[in-house]
N, C-alpha and C positions, 0 to 999 in steps of 0.2 A: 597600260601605257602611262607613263611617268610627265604630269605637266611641267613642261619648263616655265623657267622664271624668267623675265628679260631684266638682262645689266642693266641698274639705271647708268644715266649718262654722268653719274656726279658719285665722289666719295666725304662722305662729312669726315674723313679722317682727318688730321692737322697730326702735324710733326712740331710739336714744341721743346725746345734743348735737344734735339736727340731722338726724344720719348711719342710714341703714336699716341694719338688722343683723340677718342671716338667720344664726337658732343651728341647729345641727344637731339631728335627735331625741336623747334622753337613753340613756346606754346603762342597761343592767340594774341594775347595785347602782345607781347613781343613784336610778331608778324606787324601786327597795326602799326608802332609805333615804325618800325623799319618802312612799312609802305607811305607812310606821311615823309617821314627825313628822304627817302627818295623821291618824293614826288615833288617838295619842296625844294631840293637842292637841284635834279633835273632842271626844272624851269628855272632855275637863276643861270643854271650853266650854259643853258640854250638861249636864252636870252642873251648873255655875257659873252658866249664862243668861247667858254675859255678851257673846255676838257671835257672828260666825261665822267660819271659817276655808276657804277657797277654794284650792284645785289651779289652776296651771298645763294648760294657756294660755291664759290671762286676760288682756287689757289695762288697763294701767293707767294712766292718763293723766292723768298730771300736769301735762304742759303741752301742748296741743296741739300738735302738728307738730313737736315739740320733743324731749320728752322720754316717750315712750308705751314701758313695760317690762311683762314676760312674769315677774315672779319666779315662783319654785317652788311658794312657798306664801304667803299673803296674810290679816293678819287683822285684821280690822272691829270694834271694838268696838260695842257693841249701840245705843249713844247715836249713831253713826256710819252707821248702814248706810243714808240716805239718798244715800253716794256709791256705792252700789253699783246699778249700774243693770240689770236682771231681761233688758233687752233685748242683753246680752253686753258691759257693759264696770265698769269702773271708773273715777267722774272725780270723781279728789281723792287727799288723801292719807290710804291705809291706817294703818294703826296701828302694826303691825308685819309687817315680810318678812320672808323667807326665800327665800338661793339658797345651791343646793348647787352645789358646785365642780366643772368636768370640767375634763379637761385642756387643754382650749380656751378655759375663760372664765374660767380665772385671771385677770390684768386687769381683764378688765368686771366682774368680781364684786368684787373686792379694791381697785378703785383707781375706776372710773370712775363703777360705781353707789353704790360707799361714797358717794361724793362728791353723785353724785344724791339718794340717798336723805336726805340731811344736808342738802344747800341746803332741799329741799321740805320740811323736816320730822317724816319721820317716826321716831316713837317709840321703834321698836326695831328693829333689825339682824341678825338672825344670817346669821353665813356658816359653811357647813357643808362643813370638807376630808374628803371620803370615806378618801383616802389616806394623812393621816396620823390617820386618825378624832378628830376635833378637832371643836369647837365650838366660835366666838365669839360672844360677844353683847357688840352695842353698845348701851348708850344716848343718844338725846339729853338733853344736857343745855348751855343758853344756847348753843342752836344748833350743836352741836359733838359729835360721836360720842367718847364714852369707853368703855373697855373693862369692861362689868359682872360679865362672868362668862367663863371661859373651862377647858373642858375638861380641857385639861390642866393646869390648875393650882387646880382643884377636885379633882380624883382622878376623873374622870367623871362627877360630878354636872351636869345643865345643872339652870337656874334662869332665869326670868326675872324684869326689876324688874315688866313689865308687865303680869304673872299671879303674883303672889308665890307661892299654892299649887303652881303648876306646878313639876314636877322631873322628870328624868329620869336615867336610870341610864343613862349612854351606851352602856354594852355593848350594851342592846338595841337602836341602832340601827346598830350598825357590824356584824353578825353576818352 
């Protein structure tokens, strides 16, 4: 008798330009730092009312067949959450992402979804180096990602323009 497997409920596939792209699972500190930037941003959202913030693996589909990405963390402002669909996806542009860096997705994070994320629109960028504990945040601004805030040259502080109360003392997520 042959054991069956069960489908998981989720594919880490992402469609980037075109191109399938199967990412590996995330290792540990990665997880950590993803469960702290969620936990942290939850509680401001829920205090604030003002959307919600979503975990990884999530589709996000920007352009059908196209352009369908997996970022880390995802977030909807409250006026927005009609592009979130209850039946397992995302179709539209989020507000702001978040991907954290492994040593495999330097590139796709830094160069190809920068780029992604910048044609489609959306609002805010951060990319997050575990290894040199760094934070970027871009914003758009006349369709063009500039750099708003950036960890090392704040002293640790993150900030976003998209949540202005929102701050964070980097130590606590690099620990």
């Amino acid at each position: 008798m042959a054991l069956a497997l069960a489908k998981p409920d989720f594919d880490l596939t992402q469609i980037i330009n075109g191109d399938p792209v199967m990412a590996p699972s995330p290792f540990g500190y990665h997880q950590s730092i993803l469960g702290k930037l969620y936990f942290l941003l939850n509680l401001y959202l829920e205090k604030n009312k003002q959307g919600e913030v979503l975990l990884s693996p999530l589709d996000v589909i920007l352009e059908e067949g196209l352009n369908v990405v997996q970022p880390d963390l995802i977030y909807i402002k409250k006026e927005n959450m009609s592009i979130f669909h209850k039946d397992g996806h995302i179709k539209g542009v989020p507000d702001l992402l978040i991907e954290i860096v492994s040593p495999g997705s330097v590139s796709r994070d830094t160069v190809e979804k920068f780029q992604i994320y910048e044609k489609y629109g959306v609002s805010e960028y951060w990319i997050v180096f575990p290894e040199q504990k760094v934070v970027e945040v871009f914003e758009l601004k006349s369709g063009k990602y500039h750099l708003f805030c950036s960890t090392e040259n704040t002293k640790g502080i993150l900030s976003s323009k998209l949540l202005p109360e929102f701050q964070i003392n980097i130590e606590t997520l690099f620990i």
